[in-house]
C-alpha positions in Angstrom: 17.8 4.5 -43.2 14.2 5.2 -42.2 12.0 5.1 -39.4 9.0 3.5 -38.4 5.7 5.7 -37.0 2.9 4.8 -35.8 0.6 7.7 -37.3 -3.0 8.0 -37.4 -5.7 10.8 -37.2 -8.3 8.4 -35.6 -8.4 6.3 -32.4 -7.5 3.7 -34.3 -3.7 4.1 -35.0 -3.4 1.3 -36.9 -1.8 3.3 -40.2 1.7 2.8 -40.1 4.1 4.9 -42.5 7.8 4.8 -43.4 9.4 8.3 -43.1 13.0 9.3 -43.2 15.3 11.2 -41.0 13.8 14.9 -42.6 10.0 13.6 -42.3 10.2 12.6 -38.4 10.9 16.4 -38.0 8.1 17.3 -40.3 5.9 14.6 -38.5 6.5 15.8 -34.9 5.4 19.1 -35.5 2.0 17.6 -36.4 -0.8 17.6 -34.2 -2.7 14.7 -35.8 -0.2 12.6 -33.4 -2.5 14.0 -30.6 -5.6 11.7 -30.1 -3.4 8.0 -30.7 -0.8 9.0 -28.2 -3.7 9.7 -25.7 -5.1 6.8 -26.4 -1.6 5.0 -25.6 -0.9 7.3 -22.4 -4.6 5.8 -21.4 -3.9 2.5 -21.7 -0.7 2.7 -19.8 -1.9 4.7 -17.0 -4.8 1.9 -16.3 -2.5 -0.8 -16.9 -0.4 0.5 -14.4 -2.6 1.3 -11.8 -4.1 -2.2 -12.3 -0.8 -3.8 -11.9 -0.5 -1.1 -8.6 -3.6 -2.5 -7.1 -2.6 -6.4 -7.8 0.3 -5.8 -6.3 -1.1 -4.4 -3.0 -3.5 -7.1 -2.9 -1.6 -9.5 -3.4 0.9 -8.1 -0.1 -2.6 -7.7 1.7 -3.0 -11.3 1.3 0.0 -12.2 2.3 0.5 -10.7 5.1 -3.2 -11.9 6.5 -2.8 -15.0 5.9 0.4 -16.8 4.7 2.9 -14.3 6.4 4.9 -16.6 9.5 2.9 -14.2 12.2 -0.9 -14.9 10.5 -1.7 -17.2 13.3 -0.6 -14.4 16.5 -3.9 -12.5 17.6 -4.1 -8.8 16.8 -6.5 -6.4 14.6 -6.6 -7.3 11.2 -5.5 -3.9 10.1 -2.0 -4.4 11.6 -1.3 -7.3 9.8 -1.5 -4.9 6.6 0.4 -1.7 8.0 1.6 0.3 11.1 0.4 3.4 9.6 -2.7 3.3 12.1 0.0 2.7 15.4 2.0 5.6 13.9 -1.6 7.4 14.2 -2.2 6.1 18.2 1.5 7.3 18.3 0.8 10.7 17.0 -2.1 11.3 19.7 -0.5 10.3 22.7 -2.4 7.2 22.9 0.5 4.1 22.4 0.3 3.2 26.3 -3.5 3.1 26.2 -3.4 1.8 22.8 -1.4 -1.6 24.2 -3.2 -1.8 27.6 -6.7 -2.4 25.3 -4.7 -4.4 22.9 -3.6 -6.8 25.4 -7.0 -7.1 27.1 -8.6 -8.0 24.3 -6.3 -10.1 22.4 -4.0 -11.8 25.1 -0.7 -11.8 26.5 1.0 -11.9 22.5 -0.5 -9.3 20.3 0.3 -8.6 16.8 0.7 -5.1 16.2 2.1 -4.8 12.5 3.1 -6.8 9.9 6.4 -7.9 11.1 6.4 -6.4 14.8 4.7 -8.5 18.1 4.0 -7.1 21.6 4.2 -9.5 24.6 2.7 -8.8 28.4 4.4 -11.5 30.3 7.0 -11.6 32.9 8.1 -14.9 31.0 8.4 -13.9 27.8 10.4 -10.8 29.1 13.0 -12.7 30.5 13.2 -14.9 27.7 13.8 -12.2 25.2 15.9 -9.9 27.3 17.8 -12.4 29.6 21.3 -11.8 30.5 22.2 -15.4 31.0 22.9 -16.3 27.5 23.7 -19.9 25.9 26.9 -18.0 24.4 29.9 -17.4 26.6 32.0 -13.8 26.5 35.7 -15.2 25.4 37.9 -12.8 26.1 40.7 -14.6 23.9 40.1 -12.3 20.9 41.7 -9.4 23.2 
């Protein structure tokens, strides 16, 4: 039984040779090995970023302008991430942050991908009201 190694001493690698189970040790110990597995390591680390960057893009996109919450006003950038309220956060600047925010934007204000701020006594009620379309049935005591 032998093995298959892609060996090569040029950044080519395209010499293949058919070792068996005693020559693999013999071949590891080789530094000709060097330049084609750097040239492989290469290739996959650029493939990979490139499939990194696609991928954020491609949420970026989403999330400005397919996501269910594109069409609520707010800053572009917090459709994309609430890294920059975590920042306003940080700084002590969250109240004044939402007082500006709702100036400029309206009563309904997107403030991260999947999070909304509203500044009405209506939509207060509605969200937190206590009188509820579902009864309390006490029948399961």
């Amino acid at each position: 039984m032998g093995f298959t190694v892609f060996w090569s001493t040029n950044a080519s690698c395209k010499s293949c040779l058919r070792l068996g189970a005693v020559d693999l040790v013999e071949l590891l110990s080789l530094t000709q090995m060097e330049p084609c597995l750097t040239l492989y390591a290469t290739a996959s680390i650029v493939v990979l970023l490139a499939s990194i960057i696609t991928a954020l893009l491609g949420i970026a996109l989403y999330r400005l302008y397919w996501h269910p919450l594109a069409g609520v006003p707010g800053p572009p950038w917090a459709a994309l991430s609430n890294v920059w309220q975590g920042i306003h956060v940080r700084n002590g600047r969250a109240r004044i942050l939402g007082k500006t925010l709702h100036e400029q934007y309206g009563p309904v204000v997107r403030v991260g991908p999947n999070e909304v701020w509203f500044n009405s006594p209506e939509a207060f009620r509605k969200i937190y009201c206590m009188d509820s379309l579902f009864s309390l049935r006490l029948s399961f005591i």
